[in-house]
C-alpha positions in Angstrom: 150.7 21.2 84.6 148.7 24.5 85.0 149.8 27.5 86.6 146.9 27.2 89.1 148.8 23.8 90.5 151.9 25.1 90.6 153.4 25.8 93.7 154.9 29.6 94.0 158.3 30.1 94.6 158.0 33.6 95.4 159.0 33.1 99.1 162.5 31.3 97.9 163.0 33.9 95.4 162.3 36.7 97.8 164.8 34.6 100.5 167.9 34.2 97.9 167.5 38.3 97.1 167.1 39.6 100.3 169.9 37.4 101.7 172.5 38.9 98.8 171.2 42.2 99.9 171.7 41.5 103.6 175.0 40.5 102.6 176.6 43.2 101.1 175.1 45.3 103.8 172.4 47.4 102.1 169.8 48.8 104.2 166.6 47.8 102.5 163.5 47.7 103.7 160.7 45.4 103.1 157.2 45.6 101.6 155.6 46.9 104.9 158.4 48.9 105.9 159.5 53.3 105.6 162.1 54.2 103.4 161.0 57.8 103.9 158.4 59.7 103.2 158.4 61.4 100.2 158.5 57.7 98.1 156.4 56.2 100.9 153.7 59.1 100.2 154.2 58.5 96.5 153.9 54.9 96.9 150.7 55.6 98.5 149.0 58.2 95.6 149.9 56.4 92.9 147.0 53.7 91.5 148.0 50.6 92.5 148.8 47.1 90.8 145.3 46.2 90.6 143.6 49.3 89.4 142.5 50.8 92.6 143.6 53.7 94.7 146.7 53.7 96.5 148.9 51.1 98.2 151.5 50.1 96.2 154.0 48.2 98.2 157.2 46.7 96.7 158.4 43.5 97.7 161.7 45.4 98.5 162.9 48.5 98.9 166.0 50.9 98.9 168.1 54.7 98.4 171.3 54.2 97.2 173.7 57.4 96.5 176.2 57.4 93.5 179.6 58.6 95.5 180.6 60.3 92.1 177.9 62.6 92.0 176.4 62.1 95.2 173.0 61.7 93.9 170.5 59.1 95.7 168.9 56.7 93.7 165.4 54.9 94.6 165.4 51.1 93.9 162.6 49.1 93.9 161.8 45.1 93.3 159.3 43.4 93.0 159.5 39.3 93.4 157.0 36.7 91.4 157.3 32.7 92.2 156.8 31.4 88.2 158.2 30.5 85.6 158.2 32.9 82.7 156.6 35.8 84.8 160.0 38.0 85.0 159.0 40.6 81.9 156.2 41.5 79.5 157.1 43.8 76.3 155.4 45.3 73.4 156.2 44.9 69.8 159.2 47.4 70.3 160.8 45.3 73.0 159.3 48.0 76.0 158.1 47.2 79.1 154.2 46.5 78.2 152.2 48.4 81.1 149.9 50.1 78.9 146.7 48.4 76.5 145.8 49.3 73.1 143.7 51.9 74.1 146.9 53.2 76.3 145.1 52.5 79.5 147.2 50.8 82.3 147.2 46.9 82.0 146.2 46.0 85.3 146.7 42.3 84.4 150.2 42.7 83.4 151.6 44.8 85.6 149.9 42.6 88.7 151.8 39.6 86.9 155.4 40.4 85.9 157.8 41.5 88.1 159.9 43.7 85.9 156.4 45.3 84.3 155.2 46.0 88.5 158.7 47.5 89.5 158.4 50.1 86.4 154.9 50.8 87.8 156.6 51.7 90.8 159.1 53.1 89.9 156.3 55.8 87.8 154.8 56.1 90.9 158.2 58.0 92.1 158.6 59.7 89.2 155.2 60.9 89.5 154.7 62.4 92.9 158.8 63.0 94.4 161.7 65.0 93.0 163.3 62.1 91.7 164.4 61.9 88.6 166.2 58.3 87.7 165.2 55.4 89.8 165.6 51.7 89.2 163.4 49.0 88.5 164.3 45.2 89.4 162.3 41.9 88.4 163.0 38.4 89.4 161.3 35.5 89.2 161.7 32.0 89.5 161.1 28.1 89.4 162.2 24.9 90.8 163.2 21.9 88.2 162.1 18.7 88.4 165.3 18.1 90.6 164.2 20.6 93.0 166.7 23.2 92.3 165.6 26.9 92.3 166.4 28.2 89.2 165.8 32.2 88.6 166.0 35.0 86.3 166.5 38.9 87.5 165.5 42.0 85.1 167.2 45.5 86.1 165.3 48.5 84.1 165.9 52.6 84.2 163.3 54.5 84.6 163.9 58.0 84.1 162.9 61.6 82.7 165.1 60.9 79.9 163.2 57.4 78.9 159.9 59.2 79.3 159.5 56.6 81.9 159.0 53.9 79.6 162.1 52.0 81.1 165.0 50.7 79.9 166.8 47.1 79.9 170.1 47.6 81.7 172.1 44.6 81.4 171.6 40.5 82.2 172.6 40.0 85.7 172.9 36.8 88.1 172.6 38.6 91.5 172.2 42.0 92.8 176.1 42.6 93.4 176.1 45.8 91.0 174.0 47.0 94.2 177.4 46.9 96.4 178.9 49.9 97.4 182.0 49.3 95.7 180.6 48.3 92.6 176.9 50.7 92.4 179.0 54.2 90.7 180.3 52.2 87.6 176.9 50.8 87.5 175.4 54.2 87.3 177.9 55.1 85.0 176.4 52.2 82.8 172.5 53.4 82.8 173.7 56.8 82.0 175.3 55.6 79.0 172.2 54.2 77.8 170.8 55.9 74.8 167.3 55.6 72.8 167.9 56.8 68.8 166.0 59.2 67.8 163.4 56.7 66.0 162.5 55.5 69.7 162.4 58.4 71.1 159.6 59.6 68.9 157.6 56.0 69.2 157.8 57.1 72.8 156.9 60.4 72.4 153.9 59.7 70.3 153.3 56.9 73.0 152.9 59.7 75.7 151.4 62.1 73.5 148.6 59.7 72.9 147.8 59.3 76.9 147.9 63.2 77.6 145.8 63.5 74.9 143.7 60.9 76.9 144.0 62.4 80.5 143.1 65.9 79.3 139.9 64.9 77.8 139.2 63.1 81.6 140.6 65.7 83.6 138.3 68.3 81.2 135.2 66.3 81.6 135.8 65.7 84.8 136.0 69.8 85.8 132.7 70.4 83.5 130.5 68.1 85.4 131.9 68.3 88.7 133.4 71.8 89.5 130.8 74.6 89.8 130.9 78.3 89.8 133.8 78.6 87.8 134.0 80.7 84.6 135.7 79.9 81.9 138.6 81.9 82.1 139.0 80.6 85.5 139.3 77.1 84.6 142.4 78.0 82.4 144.4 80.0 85.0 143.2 77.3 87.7 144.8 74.7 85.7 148.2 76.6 84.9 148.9 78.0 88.6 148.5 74.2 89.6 151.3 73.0 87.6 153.4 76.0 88.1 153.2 75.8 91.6 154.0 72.2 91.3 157.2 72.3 89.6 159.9 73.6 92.4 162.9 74.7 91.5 165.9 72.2 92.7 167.4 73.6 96.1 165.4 76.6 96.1 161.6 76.4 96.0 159.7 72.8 97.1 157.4 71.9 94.7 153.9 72.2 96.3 152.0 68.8 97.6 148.3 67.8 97.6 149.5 67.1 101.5 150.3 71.2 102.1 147.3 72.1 101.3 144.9 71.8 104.7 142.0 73.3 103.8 142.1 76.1 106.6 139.9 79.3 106.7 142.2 81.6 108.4 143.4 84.2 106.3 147.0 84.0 104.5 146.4 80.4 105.3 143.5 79.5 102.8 144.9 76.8 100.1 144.9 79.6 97.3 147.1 81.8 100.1 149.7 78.7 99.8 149.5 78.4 96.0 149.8 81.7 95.4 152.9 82.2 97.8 154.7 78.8 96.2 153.9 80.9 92.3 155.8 83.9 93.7 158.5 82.0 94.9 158.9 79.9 91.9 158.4 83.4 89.4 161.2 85.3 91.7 163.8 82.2 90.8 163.0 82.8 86.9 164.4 85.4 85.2 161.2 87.4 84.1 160.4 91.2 83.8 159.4 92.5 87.1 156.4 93.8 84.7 156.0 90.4 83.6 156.2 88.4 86.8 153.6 91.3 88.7 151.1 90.5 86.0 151.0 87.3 86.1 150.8 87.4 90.0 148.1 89.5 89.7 146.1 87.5 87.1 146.2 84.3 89.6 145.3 86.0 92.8 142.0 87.0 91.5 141.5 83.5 90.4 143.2 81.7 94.0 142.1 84.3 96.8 138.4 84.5 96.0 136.1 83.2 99.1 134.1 80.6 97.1 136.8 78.7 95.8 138.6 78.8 99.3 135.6 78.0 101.3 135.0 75.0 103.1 133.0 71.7 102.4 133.3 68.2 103.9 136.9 69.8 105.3 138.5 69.8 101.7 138.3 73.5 99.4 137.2 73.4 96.0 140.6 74.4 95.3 142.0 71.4 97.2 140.0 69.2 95.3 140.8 70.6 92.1 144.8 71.0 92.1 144.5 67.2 93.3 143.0 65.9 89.9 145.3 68.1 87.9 148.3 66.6 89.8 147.1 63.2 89.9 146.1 63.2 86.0 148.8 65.3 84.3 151.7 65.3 86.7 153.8 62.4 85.2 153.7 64.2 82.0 155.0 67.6 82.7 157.0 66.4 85.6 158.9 63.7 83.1 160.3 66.8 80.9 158.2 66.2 77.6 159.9 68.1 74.8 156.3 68.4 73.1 154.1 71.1 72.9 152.3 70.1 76.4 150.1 73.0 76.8 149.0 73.1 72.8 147.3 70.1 74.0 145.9 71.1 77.2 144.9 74.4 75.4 142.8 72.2 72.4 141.0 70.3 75.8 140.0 73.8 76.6 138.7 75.5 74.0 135.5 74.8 75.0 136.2 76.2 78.4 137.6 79.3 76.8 133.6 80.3 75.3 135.1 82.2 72.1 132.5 82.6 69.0 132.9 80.5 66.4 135.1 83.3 64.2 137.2 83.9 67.3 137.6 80.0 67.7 138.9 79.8 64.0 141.9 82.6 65.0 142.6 80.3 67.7 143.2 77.2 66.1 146.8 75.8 67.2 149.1 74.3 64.6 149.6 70.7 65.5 153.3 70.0 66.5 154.6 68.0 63.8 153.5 70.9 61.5 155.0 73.4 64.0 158.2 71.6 63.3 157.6 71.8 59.6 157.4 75.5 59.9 160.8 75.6 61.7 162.8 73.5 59.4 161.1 75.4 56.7 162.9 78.9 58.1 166.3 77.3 58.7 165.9 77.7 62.2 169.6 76.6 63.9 171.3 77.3 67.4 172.0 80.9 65.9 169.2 81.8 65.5 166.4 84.4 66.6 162.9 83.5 66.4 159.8 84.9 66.6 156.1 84.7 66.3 153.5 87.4 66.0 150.5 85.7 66.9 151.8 83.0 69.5 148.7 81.2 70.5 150.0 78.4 73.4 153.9 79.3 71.8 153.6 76.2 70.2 155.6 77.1 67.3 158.4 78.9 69.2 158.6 75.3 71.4 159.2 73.9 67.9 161.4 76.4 66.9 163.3 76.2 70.5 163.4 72.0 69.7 165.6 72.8 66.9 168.0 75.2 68.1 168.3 73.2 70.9 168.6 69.6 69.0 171.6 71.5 66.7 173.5 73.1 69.6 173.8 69.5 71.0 174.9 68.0 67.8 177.6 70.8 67.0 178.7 71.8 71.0 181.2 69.2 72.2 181.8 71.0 75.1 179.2 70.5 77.9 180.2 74.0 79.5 180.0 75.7 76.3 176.8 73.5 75.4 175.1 74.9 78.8 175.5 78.3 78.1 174.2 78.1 74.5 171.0 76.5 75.5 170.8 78.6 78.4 171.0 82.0 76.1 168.8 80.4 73.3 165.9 79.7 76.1 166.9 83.5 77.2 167.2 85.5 74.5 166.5 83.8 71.0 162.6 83.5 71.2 160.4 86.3 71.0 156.6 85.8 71.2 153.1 88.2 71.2 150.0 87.4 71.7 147.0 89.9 72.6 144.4 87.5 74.3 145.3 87.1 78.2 143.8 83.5 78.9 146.0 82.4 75.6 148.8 84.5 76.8 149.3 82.5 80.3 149.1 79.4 78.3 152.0 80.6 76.5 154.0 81.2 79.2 153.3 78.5 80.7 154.1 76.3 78.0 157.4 78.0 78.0 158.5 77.2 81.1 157.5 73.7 80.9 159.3 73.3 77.9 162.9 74.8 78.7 162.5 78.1 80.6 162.2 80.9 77.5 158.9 82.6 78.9 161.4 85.7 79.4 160.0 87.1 75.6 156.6 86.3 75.4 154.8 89.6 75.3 151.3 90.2 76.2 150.7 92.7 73.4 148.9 93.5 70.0 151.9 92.9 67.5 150.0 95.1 64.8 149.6 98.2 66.9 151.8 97.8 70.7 155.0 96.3 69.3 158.3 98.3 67.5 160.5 95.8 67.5 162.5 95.9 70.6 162.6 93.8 73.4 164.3 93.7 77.0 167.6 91.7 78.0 169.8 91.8 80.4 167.7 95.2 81.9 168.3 97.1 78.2 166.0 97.5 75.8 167.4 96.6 72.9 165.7 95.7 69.0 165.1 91.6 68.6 167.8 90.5 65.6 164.8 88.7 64.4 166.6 86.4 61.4 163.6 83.3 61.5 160.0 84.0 61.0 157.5 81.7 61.9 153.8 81.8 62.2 150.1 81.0 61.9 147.9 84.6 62.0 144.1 85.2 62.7 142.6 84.3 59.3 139.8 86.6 60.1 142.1 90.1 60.1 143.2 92.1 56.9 144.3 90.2 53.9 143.4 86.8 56.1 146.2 87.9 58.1 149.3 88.4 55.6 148.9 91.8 57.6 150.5 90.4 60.7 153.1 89.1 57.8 153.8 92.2 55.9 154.2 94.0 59.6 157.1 91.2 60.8 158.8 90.9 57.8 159.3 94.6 57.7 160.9 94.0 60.7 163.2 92.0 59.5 166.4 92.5 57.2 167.7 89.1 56.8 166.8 85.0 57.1 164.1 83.3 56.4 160.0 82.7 57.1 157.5 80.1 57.0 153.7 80.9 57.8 150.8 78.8 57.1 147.6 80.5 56.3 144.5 80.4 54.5 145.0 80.0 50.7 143.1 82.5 49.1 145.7 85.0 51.0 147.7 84.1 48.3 145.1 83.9 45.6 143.4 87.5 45.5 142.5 88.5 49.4 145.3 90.2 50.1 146.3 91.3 46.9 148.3 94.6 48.3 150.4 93.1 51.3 151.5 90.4 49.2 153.1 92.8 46.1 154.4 95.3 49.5 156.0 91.8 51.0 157.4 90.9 47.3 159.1 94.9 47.4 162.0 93.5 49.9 161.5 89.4 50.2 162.1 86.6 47.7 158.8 83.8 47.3 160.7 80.5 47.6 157.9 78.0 47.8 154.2 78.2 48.0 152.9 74.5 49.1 149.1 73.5 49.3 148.8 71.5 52.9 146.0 69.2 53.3 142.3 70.2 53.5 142.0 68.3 57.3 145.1 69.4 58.5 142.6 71.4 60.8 140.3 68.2 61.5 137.8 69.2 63.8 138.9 72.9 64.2 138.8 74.6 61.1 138.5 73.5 57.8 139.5 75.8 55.7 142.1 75.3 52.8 146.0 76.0 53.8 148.9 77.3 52.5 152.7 77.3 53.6 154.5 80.4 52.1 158.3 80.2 52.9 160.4 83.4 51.9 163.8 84.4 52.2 164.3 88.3 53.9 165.7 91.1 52.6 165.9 90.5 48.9 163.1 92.2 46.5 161.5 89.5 44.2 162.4 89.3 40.6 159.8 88.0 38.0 162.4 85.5 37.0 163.0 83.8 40.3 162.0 80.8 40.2 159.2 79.5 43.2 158.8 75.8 44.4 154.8 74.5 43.9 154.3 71.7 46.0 151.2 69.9 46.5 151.4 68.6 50.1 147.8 67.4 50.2 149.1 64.0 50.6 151.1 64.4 53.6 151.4 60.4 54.7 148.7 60.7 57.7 145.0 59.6 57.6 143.5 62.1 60.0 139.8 61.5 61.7 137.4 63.6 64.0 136.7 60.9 66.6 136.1 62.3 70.2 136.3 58.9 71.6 139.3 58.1 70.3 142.5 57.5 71.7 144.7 58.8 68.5 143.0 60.5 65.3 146.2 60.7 63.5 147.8 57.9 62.4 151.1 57.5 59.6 149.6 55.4 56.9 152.3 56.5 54.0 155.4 57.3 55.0 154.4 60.7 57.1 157.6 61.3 58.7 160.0 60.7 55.4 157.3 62.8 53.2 157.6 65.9 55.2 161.5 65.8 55.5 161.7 64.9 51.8 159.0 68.6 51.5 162.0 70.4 53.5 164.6 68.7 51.4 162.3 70.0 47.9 161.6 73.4 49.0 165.7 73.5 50.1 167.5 71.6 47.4 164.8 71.2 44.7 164.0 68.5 42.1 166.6 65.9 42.8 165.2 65.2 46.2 161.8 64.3 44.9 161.2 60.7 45.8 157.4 60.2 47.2 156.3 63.0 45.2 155.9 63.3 41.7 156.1 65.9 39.0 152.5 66.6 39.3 152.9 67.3 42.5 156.0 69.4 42.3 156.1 71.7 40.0 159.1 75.4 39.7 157.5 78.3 38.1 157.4 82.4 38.3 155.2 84.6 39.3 155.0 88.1 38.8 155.6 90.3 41.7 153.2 93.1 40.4 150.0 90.7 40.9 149.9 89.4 44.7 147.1 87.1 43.5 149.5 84.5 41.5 150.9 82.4 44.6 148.8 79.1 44.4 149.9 77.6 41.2 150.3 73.5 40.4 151.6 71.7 37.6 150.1 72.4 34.4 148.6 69.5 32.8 149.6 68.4 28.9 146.2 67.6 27.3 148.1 67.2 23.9 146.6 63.7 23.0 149.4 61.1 22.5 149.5 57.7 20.7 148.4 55.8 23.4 145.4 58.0 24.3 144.5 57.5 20.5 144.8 53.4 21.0 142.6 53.7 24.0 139.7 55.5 22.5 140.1 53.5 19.7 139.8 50.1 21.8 137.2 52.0 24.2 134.7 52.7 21.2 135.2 48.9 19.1 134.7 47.4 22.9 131.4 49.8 23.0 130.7 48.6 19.7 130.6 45.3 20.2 128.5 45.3 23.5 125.9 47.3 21.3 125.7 44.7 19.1 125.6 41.6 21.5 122.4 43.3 23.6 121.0 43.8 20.1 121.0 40.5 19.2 120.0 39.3 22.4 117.3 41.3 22.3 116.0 40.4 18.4 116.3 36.8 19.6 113.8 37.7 22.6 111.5 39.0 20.2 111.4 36.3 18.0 111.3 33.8 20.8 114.3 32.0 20.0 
């Protein structure tokens, strides 16, 4: 029998829930009812079930607080009447709310109950302060007897799940919902854990839509949003999400609904933005010189008249901090330990208006190579970190990534744990960068990624920077022991200047910089034998020619060192030839992902830190004429880019195939020749 003549059971389904609720005496609400109006208000921004705007209503409804930690929880369910309508998941077993193309699958989420209470529950996470809410499916049939038979899904959806959703447990009523029984049940989602292998599908998963929503929200501001420069785009976009982010029991985060669109002065919607950035810099712990300039650097953007005036009784500015809200809240909001803003800042580049040159000292190093870099220079919860050309900071968010990831795996103490990451985020990092627009991105990508915007300088490394820094009120000189960094190609020596200049800074660790290759090949002959004087050449390894794809594409090099130890002629360097890294890369602007893992990406650049580390014996992808340990002589600085030398000593085999090569040459010779006498002769 077909769906279509099947008679819903919905109503039943709905009946038996609501009456277990009613029951154990939980005050839920129903589809058309309040449960306050933060959620309600979410409920309402959020795109509904069938694509359109607004008006998601659940089929039931409730706030429950966990008497341990006295923490409310949303819960919200959503009731189907069929058979085999409770779930729909993906080939990893996830709730399946997204297509292909990673837009939202209307269809599914409008016909599972499980994949519509995750949409809801997103919806919260979107546009409240809430964190962790839960999503419950159920669904039902009658038998041929007539019995109701159902099934109920219960999914966590949370900051830590990226909002994906997880399966809690099988259940046969809502019981864990009872008072008595809801804190052990809370104690059971918070015991849920992704490995690390689904945590990146998931990552990569979200990466893939901001990537998506950038590129709207960009073409969306072009087209749409006049009279703004470039400059002013960037800044517009950056004290929107700052103001939105709050700070928990001391600064509200800021709503589209406090902004009314007045004229009266101190009142205008940039007055309110700009007051909810002060508040939200004064809770941070940033230089009073820090915090005042980037106060200042927002007000001219937020207080000017045209962006503040008027129109159909909604500001420009209004209408602007709405679509970045609407299309990039869930992903800075849901805590993505990702380089957030390198993305936001390669959407903007053609906002920005730099010349072609300036745009190729721009380019950002994608995050998986950011990482790389980090590994590369040891980088562990000791240590201190810094990058002289910081671009978005992406590489110091890598580099903070892996302090942080060791500290948890080494800390068993939470207390201790808390204070270690709270002093890495504080005082490990230490970033410059000279171009203002770039410079706010950097901060801002700081503080969306864990808070360590204290050390990110706006200042010309080469000529405005000695070495020290401020903490705790002193000034005091950065213990810099980790190097890592991508300079302008277009400065001195394609910019081993900016190396030279740190590493002389530096008396012990280690460095990893990626850079154009001829900087290691003859242009920057004297920094490199001045760099050799006190630092040790450990690996030299040729990355893949698009690794730039659509940026730049010139040839790269990843020089790692170790500090503090002069170069011998005999030491021994790593050559690797990276330009198979395991990705297939494309220049697509339509498409949805233009990197994609076709041989073994992930265990090829772990086995490239396990070569340049450990040496031969790791080699397992790569071959020997791809990896090759030879000297250089520190006197040259234009000896750095070597491969494997190649043995052109013939050997039997080459001998059997020439011989074979020419007889199988001869013979064909001889064949045509025939063919063609018998032509001739009309045979």
């Amino acid at each position: 029998m077909s769906k279509s003549k099947v008679q819903s059971v919905e109503p039943n389904i709905a009946d038996l829930a609501n009456g277990w609720m009613k029951e154990y005496n939980l005050d839920y609400k129903l589809e058309q009812e309040s449960l306050n109006s933060e959620i309600d208000k979410a409920l309402e921004e959020y795109f509904s079930k069938n694509g359109g705007e607004g008006g998601n209503r659940p089929d039931a409804k409730l706030l429950l607080r966990d008497e341990k930690s006295l923490t409310y929880f949303p819960i919200l369910i959503e009731y189907k009447g069929y058979k085999d309508k409770l779930v729909k998941v993906d080939s990893d077993g996830k709730v399946a709310n997204k297509t292909d193309k990673n837009d939202p699958d209307f269809k599914t989420i409008n016909s599972y109950a499980v994949n519509g209470a995750v949409h809801y529950a997103n919806a919260v996470l979107h546009y409240t302060s809430y964190t962790e809410i839960i999503a419950i499916g159920m669904t039902g049939y009658k038998s041929s007897s007539g019995e109701l038979k159902y099934e109920i899904g219960v999914y966590y959806v949370s900051k830590q799940n990226f909002g994906i959703g997880q399966r809690v447990d099988t259940y046969t009523d809502f019981s864990f919902l009872k008072p008595d029984n809801f804190s052990d049940f809370i104690e059971k989602i918070h015991s849920l854990q992704l490995s690390q292998e689904e945590i990146e599908r998931l990552r990569e998963k979200r990466e893939a839509e901001i990537t998506a929503s950038l590129v709207k929200l960009n073409n969306d501001i072009y087209h749409n949003e006049k009279g703004l420069s470039e400059s002013d785009r960037v800044y517009l976009v950056a004290a929107s999400i700052i103001a939105t982010l709050g700070v928990p029991g001391k600064v509200s985060a800021l709503e589209k609904s406090d902004l009314k669109s007045k004229t009266e002065d101190g009142e205008r919607d940039g007055d309110i933005i700009l007051r909810k950035i002060k508040a939200f810099l004064k809770e941070k712990d940033l230089p009073n010189e820090k915090r005042e300039m980037i106060i200042r650097t927002y007000q001219n953007v937020l207080t000017t008249d045209n962006i503040n005036s008027v129109e159909n009784g909604e500001s420009q500015l209004k209408r602007l901090f709405s679509k970045i809200v609407d299309d990039l809240g869930i992903y800075y909001k849901i805590g993505l330990t990702t380089d957030f803003t390198g993305k936001l800042f390669t959407e903007m580049y053609s906002w920005l208006g730099f010349t072609q040159d300036k745009l190729n000292d721009v380019v950002l190093t994608p995050s998986y190579v950011a990482t790389l870099l980090a590994k590369l220079a040891r980088v562990h919860k000791g240590s201190y970190v810094w990058d002289f050309a910081t671009g978005s900071a992406g590489l110091l968010v890598a580099a903070m990534n892996e302090m942080l990831n060791d500290a948890k795996e080494t800390i068993k103490s939470p207390d201790e744990l808390a204070r270690t990451s709270a002093e890495i985020k504080a005082e490990h990092l230490l970033g410059l960068e000279i171009l203002p627009s770039v410079y706010m991105l950097a901060i801002l990508n700081m503080i969306l990624m864990g808070d360590g915007s204290s050390q990110i300088l706006n200042r010309d490394s080469l000529k405005d920077f000695d070495g020290n820094y401020v903490i705790k009120d002193k000034m005091v000189g950065f213990p810099a022991d980790a190097l890592v960094l991508n300079p302008p190609y277009s400065v001195e020596g394609n910019g081993m200047v900016f190396v030279d200049k740190a590493l002389s800074m530096m008396s012990k660790g280690y460095a990893a910089i990626i850079i154009q290759n001829s900087a290691g090949s003859g242009q920057a002959v004297e920094y490199n034998k001045n760099i050799l004087k006190h630092n040790t050449l450990l690996a030299s390894i040729r990355m893949p020619i698009d690794l730039f794809i659509g940026r730049s594409s010139v040839q790269t090099n990843i020089y790692v060192f170790r500090v503090g130890e002069k170069h011998q002629k005999d030491d021994i360097v790593k050559f690797i030839d990276f330009s198979n890294d395991g990705y297939s890369r494309a220049n697509r602007k339509k498409a949805k992902n233009n990197l994609k893992d076709t041989d073994h990406a992930k265990e090829r650049y772990q086995e490239l830190v396990d070569l340049v580390r450990f040496g031969r014996s790791k080699l397992q992808y790569f071959t020997d004429k791809e990896y090759y340990e030879g000297t250089i002589d520190p006197e040259n600085g234009a000896d750095w880019n070597q491969s494997a030398p190649i043995d052109k000593t013939p050997t039997f085999d080459d001998f059997k195939k020439t011989i074979s090569d020419y007889l199988a040459w001869e013979v064909s010779t001889l064949l045509k020749n025939q063919q063609s006498e018998d032509e001739r002769l009309g045979k």
